[in-house]
LOGU-357705 format. One record per residue (C-alpha): x, y, z. Coordinates in steps of 0.001 Angstrom, whole numbers, plus 500000, padded with zeros to 6 digits. Layout:
// residues N
XYZ
...
// end
This chain:
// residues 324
679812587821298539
676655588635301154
675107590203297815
675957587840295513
674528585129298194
671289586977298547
670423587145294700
670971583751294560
668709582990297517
666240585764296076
666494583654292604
665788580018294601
662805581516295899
661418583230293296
662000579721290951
660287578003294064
657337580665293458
656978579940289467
656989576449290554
654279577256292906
652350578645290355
652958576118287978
651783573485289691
648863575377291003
647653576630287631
648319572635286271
645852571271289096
643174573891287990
643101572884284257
643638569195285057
640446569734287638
638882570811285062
634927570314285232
634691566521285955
632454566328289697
634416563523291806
631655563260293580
627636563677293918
624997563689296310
621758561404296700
619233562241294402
616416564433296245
613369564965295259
612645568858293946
609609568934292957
606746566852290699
605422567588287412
600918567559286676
601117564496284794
597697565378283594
599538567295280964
603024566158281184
601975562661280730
605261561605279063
607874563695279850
611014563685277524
612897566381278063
613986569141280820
615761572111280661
616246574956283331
616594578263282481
619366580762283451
617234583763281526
614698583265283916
615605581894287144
613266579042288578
611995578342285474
611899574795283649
611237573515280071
609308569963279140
608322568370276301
606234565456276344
607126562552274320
605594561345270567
601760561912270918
601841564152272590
600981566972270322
602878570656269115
603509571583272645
605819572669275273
605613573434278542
607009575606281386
607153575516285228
608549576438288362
611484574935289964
609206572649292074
607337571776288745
604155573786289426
602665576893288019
602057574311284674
601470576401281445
601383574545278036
602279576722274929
601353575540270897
604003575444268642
602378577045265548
603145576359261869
604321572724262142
602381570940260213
603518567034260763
600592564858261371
602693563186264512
606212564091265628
608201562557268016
610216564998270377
612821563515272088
614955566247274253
615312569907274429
618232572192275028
618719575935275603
621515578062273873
622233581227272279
620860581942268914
620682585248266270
622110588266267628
623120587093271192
618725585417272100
618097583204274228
616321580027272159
614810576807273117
615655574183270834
613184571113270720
614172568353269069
611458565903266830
614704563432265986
612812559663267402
612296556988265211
611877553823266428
611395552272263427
614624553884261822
612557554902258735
612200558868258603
614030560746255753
615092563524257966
614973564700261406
613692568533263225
615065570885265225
612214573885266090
613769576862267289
612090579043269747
613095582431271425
612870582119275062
610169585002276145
608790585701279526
605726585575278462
604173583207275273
600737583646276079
598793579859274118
601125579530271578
604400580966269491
605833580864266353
609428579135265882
612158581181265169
613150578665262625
612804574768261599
615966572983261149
615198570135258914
618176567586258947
619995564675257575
622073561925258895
625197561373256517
624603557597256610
621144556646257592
618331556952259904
618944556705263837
616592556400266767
618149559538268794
616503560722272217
619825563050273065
619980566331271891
622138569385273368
623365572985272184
626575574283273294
627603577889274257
629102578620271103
625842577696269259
626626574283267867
624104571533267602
624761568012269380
622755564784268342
623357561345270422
621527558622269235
620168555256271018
621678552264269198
620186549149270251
618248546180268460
614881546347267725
613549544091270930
616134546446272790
617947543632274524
621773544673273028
622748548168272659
625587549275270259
627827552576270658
626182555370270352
626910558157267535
627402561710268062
626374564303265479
626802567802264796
625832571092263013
627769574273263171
626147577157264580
627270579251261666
625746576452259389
622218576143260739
622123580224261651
623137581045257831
620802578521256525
617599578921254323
614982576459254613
617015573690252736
617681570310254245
621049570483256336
624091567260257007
624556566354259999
628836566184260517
629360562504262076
632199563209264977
632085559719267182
631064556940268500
630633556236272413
630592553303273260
628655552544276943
628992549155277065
632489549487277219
632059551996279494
629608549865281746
630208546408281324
628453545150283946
625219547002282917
622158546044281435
621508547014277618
618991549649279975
622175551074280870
624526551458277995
621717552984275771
621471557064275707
617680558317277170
618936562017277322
622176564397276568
622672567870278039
626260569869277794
626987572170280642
626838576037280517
630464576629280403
630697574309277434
633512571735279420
631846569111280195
628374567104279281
626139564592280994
624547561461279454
621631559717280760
620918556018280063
617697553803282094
619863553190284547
622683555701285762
624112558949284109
627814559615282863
629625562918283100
632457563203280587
635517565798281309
635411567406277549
634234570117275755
633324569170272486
633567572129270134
637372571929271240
638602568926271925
635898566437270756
635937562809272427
638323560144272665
637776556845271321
635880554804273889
639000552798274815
641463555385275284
638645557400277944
639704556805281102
637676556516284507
637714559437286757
639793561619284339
637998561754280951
634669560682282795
632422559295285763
629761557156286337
627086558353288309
625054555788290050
621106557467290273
618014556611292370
616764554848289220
613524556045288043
610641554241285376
611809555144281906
613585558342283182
614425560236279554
615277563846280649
618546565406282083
619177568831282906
622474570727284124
621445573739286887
622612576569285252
625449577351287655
626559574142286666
627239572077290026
624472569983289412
621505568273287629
617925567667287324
616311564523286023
612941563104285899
610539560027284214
608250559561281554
606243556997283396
603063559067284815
600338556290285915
601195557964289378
603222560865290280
606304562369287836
609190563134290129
611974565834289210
615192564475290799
617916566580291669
621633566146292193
624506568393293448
628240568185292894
629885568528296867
633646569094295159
// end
């Protein structure tokens, strides 16, 4: 009786302990990588905007720790540029063997390419206008040193499946896949429309020659829906970044940034409608900067930099921590 009575006490406790677990392990995937909440933007540091005159993209590295990526925006020539963490130390490195009279490059992104490199990916995918055939992608291997200029590992020319978008999101995921967000919004930019996220498989754009690649259409997101009370400044996309674990991405508009709770090479996105607030994603609310087109996760993850175009005085990098 006594030992019948203690394996059924011994069972009730360990069921109590699976429970435990249960629960526990539950709370850790629905946790998942959404921040709850985020600091003030602080300053980090400010870019020479003697060179970086139009900044349009950021990236920071995790190959080489302290150092940052920028591009400048259209007109501003074959070029990329690295600095410190503070955004000193400016060195500007030609991109050799692109031949286009005037690109526009919108973001950049950092991700694994051929045989486990390190790449930066620039991406020449603006259009204002909505009139260019095909978009670029130049592919760079991340050195420590590039001396005045480098050759691209490879050009990704590309295709929309429908037809031309402005786009000034770009971002590469761990598992090597390429992610396009354009910026819908009519021509005098007073109404934007959902935006529409693109792909291209790593194992595509890897295996490919030098023939024109389809971009795989995936979704629509729509920020208006998501920020209603926004201006059109804040429901259009200025910048797109996907965090180094893969499970989660930001999204910068004018006006504030969004962090959705997904990672997109497995699950993809819910429709607009069916995302819901504080669970599938967050809105961050920024110290708003001048035509602020760059967003960059830290590479541990827990945070983000982001800076401005406008340079008529100094460029600002902004930088915000997740205090889960």
């Amino acid at each position: 009786m006594i030992k019948h009575y203690r394996l059924r006490l011994g069972g009730y406790y360990l069921a109590l302990i699976f429970a435990l677990i249960s629960v526990l392990s539950i709370g850790e995937i629905s946790r998942a990588a959404l921040c709850s909440k985020w600091s003030e933007g602080k300053k980090s540091g400010t870019l020479n905007h003697n060179l970086i005159n139009e900044a349009s993209g950021i990236e920071a590295s995790n190959k080489f720790p302290g150092r940052l990526y920028h591009i400048n925006d259209s007109g501003g020539g074959h070029y990329f540029y690295i600095t410190d963490s503070k955004g000193d130390k400016t060195q500007k490195i030609r991109i050799e063997g692109v031949t286009h009279k005037r690109s526009d490059f919108e973001d950049l992104s950092l991700g694994e390419c051929f045989s486990n490199k390190s790449c930066v990916f620039i991406a020449d995918i603006g259009d204002n206008k909505r009139r260019r055939e095909s978009v670029e992608i130049i592919v760079i291997e991340e050195l420590e040193n590039y001396g005045h200029s480098v050759y691209p590992l490879k050009r990704l020319n590309l295709v929309y499946p429908d037809q031309s978008h402005n786009a000034e999101g770009m971002a590469i995921h761990p598992n090597g896949d390429i992610y396009i967000l354009t910026k819908e919004e009519d021509l005098d930019e007073s109404e934007a429309y959902p935006a529409k996220l693109y792909r291209l498989s790593s194992e595509k754009w890897q295996n490919s020659g030098e023939k024109m690649q389809l971009l795989e259409y995936i979704a629509d997101i729509d920020f208006r829906h998501l920020n209603p009370s926004g201006t059109a400044y804040g429901q259009v996309v200025s910048a797109f970044d996907i965090a180094p674990d893969g499970k989660s991405f930001l999204v910068l508009t004018y006006e504030n940034a969004f962090e959705f709770n997904t990672d997109l090479a497995k699950n993809g996105i819910k429709e607009t409608k069916q995302l819901k607030n504080a669970q599938d994603y967050n809105m961050i609310e920024l110290k708003s900067l001048p035509q602020q087109e760059s967003i960059s996760y830290l590479p541990s993850g827990k945070g983000f930099l982001y800076n401005t175009e406008f340079h008529w005085f100094e460029v600002p990098m902004i930088r915000v921590d997740c205090l889960d």
